[in-house]
C-alpha positions as semicolon CSV with decimal commas, in nm:
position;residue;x (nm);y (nm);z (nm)
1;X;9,204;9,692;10,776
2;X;9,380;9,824;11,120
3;X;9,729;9,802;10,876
4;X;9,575;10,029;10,603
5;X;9,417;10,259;10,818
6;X;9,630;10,282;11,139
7;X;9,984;10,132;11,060
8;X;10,207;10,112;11,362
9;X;10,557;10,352;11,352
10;X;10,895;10,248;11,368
11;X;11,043;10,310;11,714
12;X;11,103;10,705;11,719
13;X;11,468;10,643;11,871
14;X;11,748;10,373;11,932
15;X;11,656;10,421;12,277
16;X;11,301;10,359;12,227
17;X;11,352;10,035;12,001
18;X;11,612;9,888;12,296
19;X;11,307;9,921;12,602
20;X;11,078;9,758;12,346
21;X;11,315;9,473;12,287
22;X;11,430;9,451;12,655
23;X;11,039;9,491;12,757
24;X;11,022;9,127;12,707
25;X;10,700;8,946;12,834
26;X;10,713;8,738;13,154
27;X;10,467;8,433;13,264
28;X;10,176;8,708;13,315
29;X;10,297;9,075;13,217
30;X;10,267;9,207;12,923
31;X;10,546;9,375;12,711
32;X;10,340;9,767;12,801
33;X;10,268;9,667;13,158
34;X;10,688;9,591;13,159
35;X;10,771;9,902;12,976
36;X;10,521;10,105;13,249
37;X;10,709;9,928;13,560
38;X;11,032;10,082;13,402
39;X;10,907;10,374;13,341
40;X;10,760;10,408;13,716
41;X;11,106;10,311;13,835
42;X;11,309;10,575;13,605
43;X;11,077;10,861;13,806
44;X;11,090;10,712;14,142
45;X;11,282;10,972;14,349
46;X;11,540;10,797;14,559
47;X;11,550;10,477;14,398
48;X;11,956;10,344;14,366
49;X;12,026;10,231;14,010
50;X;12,128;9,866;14,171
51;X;11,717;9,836;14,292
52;X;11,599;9,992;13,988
53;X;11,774;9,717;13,765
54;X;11,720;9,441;13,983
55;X;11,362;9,569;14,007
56;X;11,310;9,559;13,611
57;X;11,412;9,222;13,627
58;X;11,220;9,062;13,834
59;X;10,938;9,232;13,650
60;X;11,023;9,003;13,363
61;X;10,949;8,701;13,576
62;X;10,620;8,808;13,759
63;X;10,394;8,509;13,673
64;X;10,647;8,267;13,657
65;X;10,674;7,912;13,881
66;X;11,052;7,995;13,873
67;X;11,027;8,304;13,990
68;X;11,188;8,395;14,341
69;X;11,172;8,693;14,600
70;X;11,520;8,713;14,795
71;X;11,690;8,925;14,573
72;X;11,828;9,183;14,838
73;X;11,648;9,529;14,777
74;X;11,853;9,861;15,007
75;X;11,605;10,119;14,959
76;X;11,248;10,182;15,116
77;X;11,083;10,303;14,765
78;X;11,251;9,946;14,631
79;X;11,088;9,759;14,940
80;X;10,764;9,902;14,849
81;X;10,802;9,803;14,431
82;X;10,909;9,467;14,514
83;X;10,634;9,448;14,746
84;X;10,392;9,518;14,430
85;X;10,553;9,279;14,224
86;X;10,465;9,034;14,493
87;X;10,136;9,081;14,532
88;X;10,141;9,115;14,139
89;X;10,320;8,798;14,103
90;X;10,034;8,623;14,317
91;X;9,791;8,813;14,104
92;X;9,888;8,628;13,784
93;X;9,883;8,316;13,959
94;X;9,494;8,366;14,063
95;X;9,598;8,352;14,427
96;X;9,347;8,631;14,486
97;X;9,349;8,620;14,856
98;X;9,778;8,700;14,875
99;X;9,681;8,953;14,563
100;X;9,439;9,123;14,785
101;X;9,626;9,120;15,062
102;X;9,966;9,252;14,921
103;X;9,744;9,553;14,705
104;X;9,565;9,615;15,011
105;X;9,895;9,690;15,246
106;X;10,025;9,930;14,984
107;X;9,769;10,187;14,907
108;X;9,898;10,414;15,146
109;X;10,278;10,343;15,026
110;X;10,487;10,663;14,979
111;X;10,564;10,575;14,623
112;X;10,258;10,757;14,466
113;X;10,277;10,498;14,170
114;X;10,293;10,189;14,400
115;X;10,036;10,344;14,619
116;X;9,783;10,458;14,326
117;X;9,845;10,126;14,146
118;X;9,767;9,927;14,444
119;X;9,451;10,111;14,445
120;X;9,351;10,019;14,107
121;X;9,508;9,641;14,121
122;X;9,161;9,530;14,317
123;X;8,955;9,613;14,038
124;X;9,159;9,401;13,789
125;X;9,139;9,121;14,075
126;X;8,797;9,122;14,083
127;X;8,696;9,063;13,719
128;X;8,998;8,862;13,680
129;X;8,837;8,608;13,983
130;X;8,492;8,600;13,835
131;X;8,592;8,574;13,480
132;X;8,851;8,269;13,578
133;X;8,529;8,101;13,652
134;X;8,240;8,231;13,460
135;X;8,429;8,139;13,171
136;X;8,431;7,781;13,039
137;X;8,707;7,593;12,918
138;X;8,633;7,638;12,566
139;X;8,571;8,009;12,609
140;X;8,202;8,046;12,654
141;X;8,074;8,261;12,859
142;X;7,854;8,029;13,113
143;X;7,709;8,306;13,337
144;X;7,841;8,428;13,736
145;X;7,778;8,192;13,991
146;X;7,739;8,346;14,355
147;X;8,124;8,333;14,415
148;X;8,179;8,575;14,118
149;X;7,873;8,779;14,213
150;X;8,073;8,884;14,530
151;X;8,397;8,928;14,298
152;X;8,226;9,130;14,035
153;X;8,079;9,331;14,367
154;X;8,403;9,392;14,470
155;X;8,514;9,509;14,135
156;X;8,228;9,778;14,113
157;X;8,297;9,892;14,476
158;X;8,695;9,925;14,381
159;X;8,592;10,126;14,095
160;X;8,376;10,359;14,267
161;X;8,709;10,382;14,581
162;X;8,943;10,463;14,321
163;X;8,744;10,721;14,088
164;X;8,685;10,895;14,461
165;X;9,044;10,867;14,523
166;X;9,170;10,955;14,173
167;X;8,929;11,093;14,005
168;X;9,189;11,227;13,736
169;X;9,407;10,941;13,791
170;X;9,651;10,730;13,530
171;X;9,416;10,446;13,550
172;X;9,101;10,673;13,550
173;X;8,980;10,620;13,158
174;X;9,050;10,212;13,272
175;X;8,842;10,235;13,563
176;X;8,521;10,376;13,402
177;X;8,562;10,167;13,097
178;X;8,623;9,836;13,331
179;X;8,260;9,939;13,425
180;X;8,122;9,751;13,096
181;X;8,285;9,490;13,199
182;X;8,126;9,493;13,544
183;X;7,799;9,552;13,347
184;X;7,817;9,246;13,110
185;X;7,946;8,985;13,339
186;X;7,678;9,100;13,579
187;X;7,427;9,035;13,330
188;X;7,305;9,401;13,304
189;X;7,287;9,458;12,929
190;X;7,055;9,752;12,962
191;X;7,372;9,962;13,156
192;X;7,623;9,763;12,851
193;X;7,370;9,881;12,578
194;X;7,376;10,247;12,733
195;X;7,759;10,259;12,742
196;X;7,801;10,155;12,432
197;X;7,575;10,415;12,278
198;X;7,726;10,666;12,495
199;X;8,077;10,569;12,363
200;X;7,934;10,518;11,984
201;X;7,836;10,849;11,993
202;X;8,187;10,998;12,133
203;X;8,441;10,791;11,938
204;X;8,524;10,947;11,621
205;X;8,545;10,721;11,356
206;X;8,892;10,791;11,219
207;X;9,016;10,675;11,550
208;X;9,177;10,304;11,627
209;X;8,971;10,299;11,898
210;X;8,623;10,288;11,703
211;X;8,784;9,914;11,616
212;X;8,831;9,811;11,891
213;X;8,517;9,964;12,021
214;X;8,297;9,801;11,706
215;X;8,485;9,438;11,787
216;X;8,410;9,446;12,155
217;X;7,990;9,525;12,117
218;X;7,993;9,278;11,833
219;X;8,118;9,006;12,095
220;X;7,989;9,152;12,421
221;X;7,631;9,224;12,270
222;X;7,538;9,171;11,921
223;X;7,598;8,813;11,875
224;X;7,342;8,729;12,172
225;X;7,041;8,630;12,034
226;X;6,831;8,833;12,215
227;X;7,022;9,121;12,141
228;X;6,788;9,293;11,938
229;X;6,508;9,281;12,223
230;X;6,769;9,410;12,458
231;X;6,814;9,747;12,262
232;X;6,436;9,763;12,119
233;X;6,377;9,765;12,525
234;X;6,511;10,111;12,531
235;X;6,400;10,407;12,366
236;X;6,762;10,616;12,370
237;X;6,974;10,410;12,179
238;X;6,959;10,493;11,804
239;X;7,278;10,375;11,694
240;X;7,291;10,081;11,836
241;X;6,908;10,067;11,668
242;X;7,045;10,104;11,329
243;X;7,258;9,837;11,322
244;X;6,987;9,625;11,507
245;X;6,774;9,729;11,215
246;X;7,050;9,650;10,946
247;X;7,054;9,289;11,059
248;X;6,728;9,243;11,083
249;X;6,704;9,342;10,748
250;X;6,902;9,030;10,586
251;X;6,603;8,863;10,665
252;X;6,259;8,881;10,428
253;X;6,005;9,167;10,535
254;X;5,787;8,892;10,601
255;X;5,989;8,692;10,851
256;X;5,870;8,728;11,144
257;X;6,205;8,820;11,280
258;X;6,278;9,044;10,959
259;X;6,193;9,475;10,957
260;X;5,908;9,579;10,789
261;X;5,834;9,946;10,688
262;X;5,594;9,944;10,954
263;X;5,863;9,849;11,196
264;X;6,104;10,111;11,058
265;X;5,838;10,391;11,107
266;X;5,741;10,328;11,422
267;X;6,100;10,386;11,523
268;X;6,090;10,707;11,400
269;X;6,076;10,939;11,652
270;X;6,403;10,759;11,820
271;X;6,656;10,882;11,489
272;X;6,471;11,264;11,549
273;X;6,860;11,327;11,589
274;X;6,989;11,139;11,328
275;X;6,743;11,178;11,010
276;X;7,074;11,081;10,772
277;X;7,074;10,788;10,901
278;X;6,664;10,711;10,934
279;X;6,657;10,779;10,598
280;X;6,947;10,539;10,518
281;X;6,786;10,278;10,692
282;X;6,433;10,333;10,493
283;X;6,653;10,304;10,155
284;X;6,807;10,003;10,256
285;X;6,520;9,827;10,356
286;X;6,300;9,906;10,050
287;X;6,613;9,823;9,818
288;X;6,697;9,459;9,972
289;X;6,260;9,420;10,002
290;X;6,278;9,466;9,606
291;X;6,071;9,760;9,604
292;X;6,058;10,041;9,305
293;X;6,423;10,187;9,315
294;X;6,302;10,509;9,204
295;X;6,114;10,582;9,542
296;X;6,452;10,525;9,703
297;X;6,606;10,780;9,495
298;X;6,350;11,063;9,629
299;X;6,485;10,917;9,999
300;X;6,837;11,015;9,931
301;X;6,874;11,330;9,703
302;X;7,225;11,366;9,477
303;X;7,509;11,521;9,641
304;X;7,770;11,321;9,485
305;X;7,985;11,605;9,367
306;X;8,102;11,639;9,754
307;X;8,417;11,673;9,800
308;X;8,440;11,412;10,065
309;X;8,210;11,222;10,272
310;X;8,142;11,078;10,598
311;X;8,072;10,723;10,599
312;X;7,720;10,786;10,660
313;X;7,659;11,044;10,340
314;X;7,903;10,782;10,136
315;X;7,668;10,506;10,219
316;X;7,363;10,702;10,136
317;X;7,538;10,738;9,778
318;X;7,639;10,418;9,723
319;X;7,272;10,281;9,781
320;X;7,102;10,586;9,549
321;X;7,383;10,447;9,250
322;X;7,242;10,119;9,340
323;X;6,893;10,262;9,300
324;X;6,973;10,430;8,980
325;X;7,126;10,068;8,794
326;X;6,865;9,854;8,946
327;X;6,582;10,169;8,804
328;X;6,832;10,100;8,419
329;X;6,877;10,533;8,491
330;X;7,035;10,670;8,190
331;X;7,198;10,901;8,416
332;X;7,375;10,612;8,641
333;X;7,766;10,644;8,485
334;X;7,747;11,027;8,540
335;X;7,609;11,000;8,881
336;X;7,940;10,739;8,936
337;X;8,182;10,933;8,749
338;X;8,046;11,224;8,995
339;X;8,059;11,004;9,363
340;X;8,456;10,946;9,233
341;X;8,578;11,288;9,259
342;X;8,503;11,274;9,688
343;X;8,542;10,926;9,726
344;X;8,802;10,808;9,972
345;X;9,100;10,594;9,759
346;X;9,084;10,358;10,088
347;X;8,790;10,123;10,049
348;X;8,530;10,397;9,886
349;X;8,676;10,463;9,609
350;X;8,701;10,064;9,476
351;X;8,302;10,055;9,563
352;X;8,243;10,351;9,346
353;X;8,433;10,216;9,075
354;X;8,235;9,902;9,084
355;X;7,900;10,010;9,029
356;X;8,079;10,181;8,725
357;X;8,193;9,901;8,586
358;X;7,923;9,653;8,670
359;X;7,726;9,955;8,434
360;X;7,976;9,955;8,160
361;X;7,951;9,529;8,187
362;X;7,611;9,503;8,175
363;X;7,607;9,813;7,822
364;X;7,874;9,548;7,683
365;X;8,155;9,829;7,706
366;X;8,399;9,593;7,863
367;X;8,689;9,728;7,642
368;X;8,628;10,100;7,809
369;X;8,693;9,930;8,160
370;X;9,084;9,853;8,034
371;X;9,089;10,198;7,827
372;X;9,424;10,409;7,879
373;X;9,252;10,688;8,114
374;X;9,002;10,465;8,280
375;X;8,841;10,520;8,605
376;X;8,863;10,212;8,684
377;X;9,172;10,130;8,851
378;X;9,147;9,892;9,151
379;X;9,294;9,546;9,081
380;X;9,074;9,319;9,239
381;X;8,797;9,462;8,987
382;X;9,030;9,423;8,684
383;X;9,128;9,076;8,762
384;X;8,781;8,966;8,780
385;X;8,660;9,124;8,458
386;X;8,977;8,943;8,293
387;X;8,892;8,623;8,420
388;X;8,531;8,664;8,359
389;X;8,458;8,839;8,054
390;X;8,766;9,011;7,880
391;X;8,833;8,924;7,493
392;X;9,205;8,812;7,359
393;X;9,250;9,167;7,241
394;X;9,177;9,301;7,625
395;X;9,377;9,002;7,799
396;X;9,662;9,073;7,568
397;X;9,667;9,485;7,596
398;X;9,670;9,384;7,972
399;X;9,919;9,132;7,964
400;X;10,158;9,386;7,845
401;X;10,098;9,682;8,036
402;X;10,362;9,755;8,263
403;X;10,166;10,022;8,397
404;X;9,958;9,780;8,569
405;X;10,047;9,535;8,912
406;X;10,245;9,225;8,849
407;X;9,973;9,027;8,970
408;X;9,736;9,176;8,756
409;X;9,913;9,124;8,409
410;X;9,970;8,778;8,508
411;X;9,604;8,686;8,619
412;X;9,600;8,825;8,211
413;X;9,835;8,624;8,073
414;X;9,745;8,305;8,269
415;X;9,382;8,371;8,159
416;X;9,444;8,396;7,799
417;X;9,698;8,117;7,800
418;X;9,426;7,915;7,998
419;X;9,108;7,995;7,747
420;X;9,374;7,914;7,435
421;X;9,379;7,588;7,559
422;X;9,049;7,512;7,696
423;X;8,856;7,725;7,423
424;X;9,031;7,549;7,147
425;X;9,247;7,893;7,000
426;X;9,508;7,606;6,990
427;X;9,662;7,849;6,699
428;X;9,726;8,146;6,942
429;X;9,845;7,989;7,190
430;X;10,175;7,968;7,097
431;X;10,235;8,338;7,056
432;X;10,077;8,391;7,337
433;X;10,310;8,194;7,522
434;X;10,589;8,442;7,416
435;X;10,411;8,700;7,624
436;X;10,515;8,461;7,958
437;X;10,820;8,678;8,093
438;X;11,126;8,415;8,165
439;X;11,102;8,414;8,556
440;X;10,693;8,329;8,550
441;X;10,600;8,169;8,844
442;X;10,496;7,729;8,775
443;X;10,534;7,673;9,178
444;X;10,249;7,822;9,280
445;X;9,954;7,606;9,241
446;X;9,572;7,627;9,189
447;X;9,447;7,610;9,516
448;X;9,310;7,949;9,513
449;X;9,305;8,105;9,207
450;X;9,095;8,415;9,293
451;X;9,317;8,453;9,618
452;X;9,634;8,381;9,570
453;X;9,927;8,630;9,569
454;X;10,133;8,441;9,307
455;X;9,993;8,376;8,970
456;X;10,151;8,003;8,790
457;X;10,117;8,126;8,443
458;X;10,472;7,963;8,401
459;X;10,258;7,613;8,454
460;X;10,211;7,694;8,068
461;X;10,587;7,638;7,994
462;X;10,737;7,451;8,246
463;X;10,426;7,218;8,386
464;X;10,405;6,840;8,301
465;X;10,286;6,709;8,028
466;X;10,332;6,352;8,068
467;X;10,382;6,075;8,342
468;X;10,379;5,733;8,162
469;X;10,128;5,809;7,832
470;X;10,434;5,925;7,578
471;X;10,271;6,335;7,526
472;X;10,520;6,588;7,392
473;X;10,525;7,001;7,559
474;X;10,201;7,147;7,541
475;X;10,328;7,370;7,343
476;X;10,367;7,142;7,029
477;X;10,028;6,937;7,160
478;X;9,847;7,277;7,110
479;X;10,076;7,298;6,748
480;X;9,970;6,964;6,666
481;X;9,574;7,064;6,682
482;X;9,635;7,361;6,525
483;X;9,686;7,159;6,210
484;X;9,443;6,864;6,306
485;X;9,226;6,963;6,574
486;X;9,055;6,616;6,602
487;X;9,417;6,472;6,664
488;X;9,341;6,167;6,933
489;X;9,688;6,144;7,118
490;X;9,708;6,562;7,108
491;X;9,376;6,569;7,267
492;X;9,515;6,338;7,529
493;X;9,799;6,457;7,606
494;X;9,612;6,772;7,674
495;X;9,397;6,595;7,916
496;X;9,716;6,472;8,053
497;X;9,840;6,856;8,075
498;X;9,540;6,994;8,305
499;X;9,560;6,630;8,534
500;X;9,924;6,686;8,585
501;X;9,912;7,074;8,697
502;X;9,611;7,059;8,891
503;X;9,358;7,172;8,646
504;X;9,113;6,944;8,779
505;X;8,809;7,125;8,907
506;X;8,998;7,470;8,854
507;X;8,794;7,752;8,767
508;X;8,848;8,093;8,686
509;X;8,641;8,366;8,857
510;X;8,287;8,249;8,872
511;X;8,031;8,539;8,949
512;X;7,748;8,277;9,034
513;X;7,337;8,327;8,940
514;X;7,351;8,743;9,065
515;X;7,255;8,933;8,707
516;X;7,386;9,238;8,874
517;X;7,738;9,106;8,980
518;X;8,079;9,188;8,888
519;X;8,203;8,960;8,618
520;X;7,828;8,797;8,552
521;X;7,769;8,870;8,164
522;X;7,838;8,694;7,798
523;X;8,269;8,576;7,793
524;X;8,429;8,778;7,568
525;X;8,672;8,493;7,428
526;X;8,441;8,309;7,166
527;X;8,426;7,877;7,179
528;X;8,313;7,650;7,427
529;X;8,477;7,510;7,734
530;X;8,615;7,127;7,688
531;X;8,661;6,923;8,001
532;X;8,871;6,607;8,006
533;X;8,568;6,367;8,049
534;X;8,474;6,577;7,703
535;X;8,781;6,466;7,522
536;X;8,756;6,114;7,675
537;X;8,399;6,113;7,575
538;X;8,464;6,173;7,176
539;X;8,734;5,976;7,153
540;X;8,551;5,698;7,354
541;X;8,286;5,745;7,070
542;X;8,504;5,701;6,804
543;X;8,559;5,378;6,679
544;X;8,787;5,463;6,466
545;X;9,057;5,616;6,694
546;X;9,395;5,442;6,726
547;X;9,374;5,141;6,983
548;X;9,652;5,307;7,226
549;X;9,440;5,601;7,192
550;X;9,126;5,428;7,248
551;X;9,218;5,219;7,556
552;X;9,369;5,529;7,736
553;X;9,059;5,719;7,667
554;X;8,890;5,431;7,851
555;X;9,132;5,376;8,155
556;X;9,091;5,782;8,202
557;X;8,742;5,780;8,209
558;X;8,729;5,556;8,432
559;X;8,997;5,685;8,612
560;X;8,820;5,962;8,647
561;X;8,560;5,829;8,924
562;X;8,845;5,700;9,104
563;X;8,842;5,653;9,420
564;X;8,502;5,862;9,484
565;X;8,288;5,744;9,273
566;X;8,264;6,108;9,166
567;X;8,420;6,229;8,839
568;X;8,661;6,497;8,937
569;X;8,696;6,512;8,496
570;X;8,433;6,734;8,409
571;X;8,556;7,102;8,522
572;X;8,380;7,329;8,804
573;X;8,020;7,292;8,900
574;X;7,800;7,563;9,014
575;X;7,637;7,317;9,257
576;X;7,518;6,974;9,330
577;X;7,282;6,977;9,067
578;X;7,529;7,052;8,804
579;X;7,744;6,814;8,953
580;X;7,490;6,529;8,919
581;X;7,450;6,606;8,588
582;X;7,779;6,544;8,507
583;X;7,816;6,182;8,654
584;X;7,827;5,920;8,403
585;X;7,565;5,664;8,527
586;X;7,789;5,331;8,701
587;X;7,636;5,153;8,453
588;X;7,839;5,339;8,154
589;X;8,159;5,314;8,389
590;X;8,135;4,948;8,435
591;X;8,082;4,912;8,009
592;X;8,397;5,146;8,002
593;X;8,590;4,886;8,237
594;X;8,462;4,544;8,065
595;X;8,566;4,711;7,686
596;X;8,916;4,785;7,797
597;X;8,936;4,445;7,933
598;X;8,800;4,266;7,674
599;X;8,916;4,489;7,340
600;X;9,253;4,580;7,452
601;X;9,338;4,264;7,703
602;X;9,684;4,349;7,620
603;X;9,764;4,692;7,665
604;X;9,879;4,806;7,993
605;X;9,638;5,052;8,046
606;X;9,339;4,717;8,097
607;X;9,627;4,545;8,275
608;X;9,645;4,837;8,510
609;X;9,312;4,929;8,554
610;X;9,150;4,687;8,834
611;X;8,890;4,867;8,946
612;X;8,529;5,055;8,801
613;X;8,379;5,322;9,050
């Protein structure tokens, strides 16, 4: 999200790009506290080049146990820098008593850097003493003993010295915001709460900062789990309130720890500045509380022809198009169409287009999702509606338009490829296959379909098809059932295919039990699933199949349960219950085992098999 939204330049200059790679970090400085050191020293009046370099070096080793002091400094500005990086040095070694004493003798140094620095350096030492302690070795915070009371006491007081001192200093805007700190390590979350709605308030949104700002009160405050009494205990915090009120909300009404209406209302008076946002928060609760959509929809009028929005007036949107397809509105794909035209293309724009086609999914207009001229253009949509519930005639159109991402028209060939074979359109398959461009990817795996950058539709040329059961290219396996679908050694062999390439337990995009998701509606490609404990199964049951194709079918299924005791044969499961009801009782394992042994004692698919699961 910080990439998309704040990407980082290239280095304006050659000369720029060289400090950055010379500002390499030592033991304890950072690469911009290295780059600030040089900087200091380029402006220092008086400084001879032969200090200033050996100065910047030695910066590079602050921190460090090999780091040594006797390099010979001539002038008196270069006395007092090396003095800093001394007292810095002990700093980052948490030898706070040489720290303190090294800042302390330089605050009055003629170098106004050296001598404002050493000013601020205290504060740093300070929280740096108390955290070393208060903080566990696993990173918890454990609390201040009385040790770090006095070091977060003299942290305050150095704050307070050097806002006197500088009160429009370099390290000014560090100062007041090492304050929070101060606050929270103190254990005075009613001053942190304050800040933080003080700073919510003043941070524009568009800024870098708000990130940063939004990471640090979900660490410092919002994960404690009495943060929600901590800003109900104060009656001037309404932002912080909102999002106070937005968690509680993921809880039912009638949780005791949930929001009821009667909650909400008797906040009311504390959003008298912010009624967008009180009314927001009254949608949002009666939506997730299942309550009649239409009320929310006199909560948060239409103004969805705006040319842009703020993220408050887009989120009021986006909940009254929710309102309108949970009410079945007849005006819902207007209203959408509408909320497009201001919508942000970073991360608004793909929620807009959603709700339209979760509309057009649940009318059964799938086909005007993939339309030429469709609104609906973000990938991560597409490729779940082509997994999901696309027909051949969509996967193919998609596989083939080269207007479309790579990844995209892959997912689509890979998906139709995949439902030939599992859906039994054994006779399509094979011009389907001609839609595979030469360089497909087969290296890629399965391990997460839904995720993965690289799609292996080339698994459908170039996987195995065979590792000691004689099977021929899937390709002709799916030719032979084209002419005999019932074929025992094709239907193998294409059990054999989805073992071999890691088809086991794959599953294409699976929306789960939400009616109103994306992807959650009737499949578009007619026939049924078949697993490989299916084709095991029927030819198991047939008593007339070949015995070589009888006594694998046996040593698979059993195979199947190896070494688990848990069939990893029968496809993707939902849940535990499905899974369950896919087990083959032990009983019908152990009748596989004893017919293979006692049938076909002589093939070498009994003489292999020594085990039942």
């Amino acid at each position: 999200m910080r990439a998309a939204f704040w990407p980082q330049p290239a280095p304006a200059s050659n000369e720029s790009a060289s400090q950055a790679a010379d500002a390499t970090p030592g033991c304890g400085a950072s690469s911009d506290a290295i780059l600030a050191f040089a900087a200091a020293l380029n402006a220092e009046p008086g400084l001879p080049a032969g200090d200033r370099g050996a100065l910047a070096r030695l910066r590079t080793r602050t921190g460090c146990s090999d780091a040594t002091w006797d390099t010979p400094i001539s002038s008196k500005p270069g006395r007092e820098y090396l003095a800093y990086l001394k007292a810095a040095d002990a700093f980052h070694r948490n030898d706070w008593f040489a720290a303190r004493q090294g800042f302390a003798a330089l605050t009055r140094a003629r170098s106004r850097w050296v001598a404002e620095t050493a000013q601020y350096m205290p504060i740093r030492i300070g929280l740096r003493a108390a955290i070393s302690s208060a903080v566990t070795e696993y990173g918890d915070f454990a609390g201040p003993d009385k040790a770090d009371r006095i070091a977060i006491g003299e942290a305050r007081d150095s704050i307070a010295a050097y806002l006197k001192a500088y009160p429009k200093g370099r390290y000014a805007a560090s100062a007041q915001g090492l304050m929070r700190r101060v606050a929270w390590l103190s254990g005075d979350m009613a001053a942190l709460a304050q800040s933080y709605e003080t700073l919510l308030a003043a941070t524009p949104g568009n800024d870098e900062a708000a990130a940063d700002l939004a990471e640090e009160i979900d660490i410092k405050l919002l994960e404690r789990p009495d943060a929600g009494a901590i800003i109900d205990g104060q009656r001037n915090l309404p932002l912080l309130l909102a999002v106070s009120d937005l968690k509680r909300m993921r809880r039912p009404a009638d949780d005791a720890a949930g929001l009821s209406a009667a909650d909400l209302a008797a906040q009311k008076d504390q959003f008298a500045a912010h009624g967008d946002l009180y009314g927001l928060l009254q949608a949002s609760r009666s939506y997730y509380a299942g309550e009649d959509p239409r009320a929310i929809l006199t909560l948060l009028p239409d103004a969805a022809r705006a040319s842009r929005f703020t993220p408050i007036t887009f989120s009021r949107q986006m909940l009254r198009g929710m309102a309108l397809a949970k009410s079945r509105d007849p005006n819902e794909v207007g209203f959408w169409r509408d909320l497009l035209g201001g919508a942000s293309p970073r991360y608004e724009r793909p929620l807009v287009e959603m709700g339209l086609a979760i509309r057009w999914q649940r009318d059964g207009r799938v086909a005007q999702i993939f339309a030429p001229g469709s609104p609906v253009t973000d990938t991560s949509i597409r490729s779940i509606l082509l997994q999901s519930l696309a027909t051949p005639a969509i996967l193919r159109d998609s596989a083939q338009d080269v207007a479309r991402p790579a990844r995209e028209r892959d997912i689509a060939r890979f998906t139709l490829l995949y439902k030939d074979l599992n859906k039994g359109a054994y006779a399509d398959f094979a011009k389907d296959l001609a839609l595979l461009p030469a360089n497909a990817d087969s290296a890629a795996g399965l391990w997460d379909f839904t995720q993965q950058d690289s799609i292996p539709a080339g698994l459908f040329r170039t996987g195995k098809w065979s590792d000691g059961f004689p099977c021929p290219a899937v390709a002709q396996t799916a030719a032979t059932l084209t002419r005999t679908p019932a074929d025992a050694k094709a239907r193998l062999c294409l059990g054999d295919f989805y073992r071999l390439n890691g088809f086991d337990g794959f599953s294409l995009f699976n929306p789960g039990e939400n009616a109103m998701a994306l992807g959650n509606g009737p499949d578009g490609f007619p026939g049924r699933p078949v697993s490989r404990s299916d084709i095991y199964a029927a030819i198991i049951a047939d008593k007339k199949a070949a015995p070589e194709n009888r006594a694998y079918a046996l040593y698979r299924a059993v195979m199947c349960y190896a070494p688990s005791g848990y069939s990893n044969c029968g496809g993707p499961h939902r849940n535990y219950d499905e899974m369950d009801a896919a087990q083959a009782p032990k009983g019908d394992r152990k009748a596989w085992f004893t017919e293979l042994k006692q049938r076909y004692p002589n093939s070498q698919w009994a003489k292999a098999l020594r085990y039942y699961w």
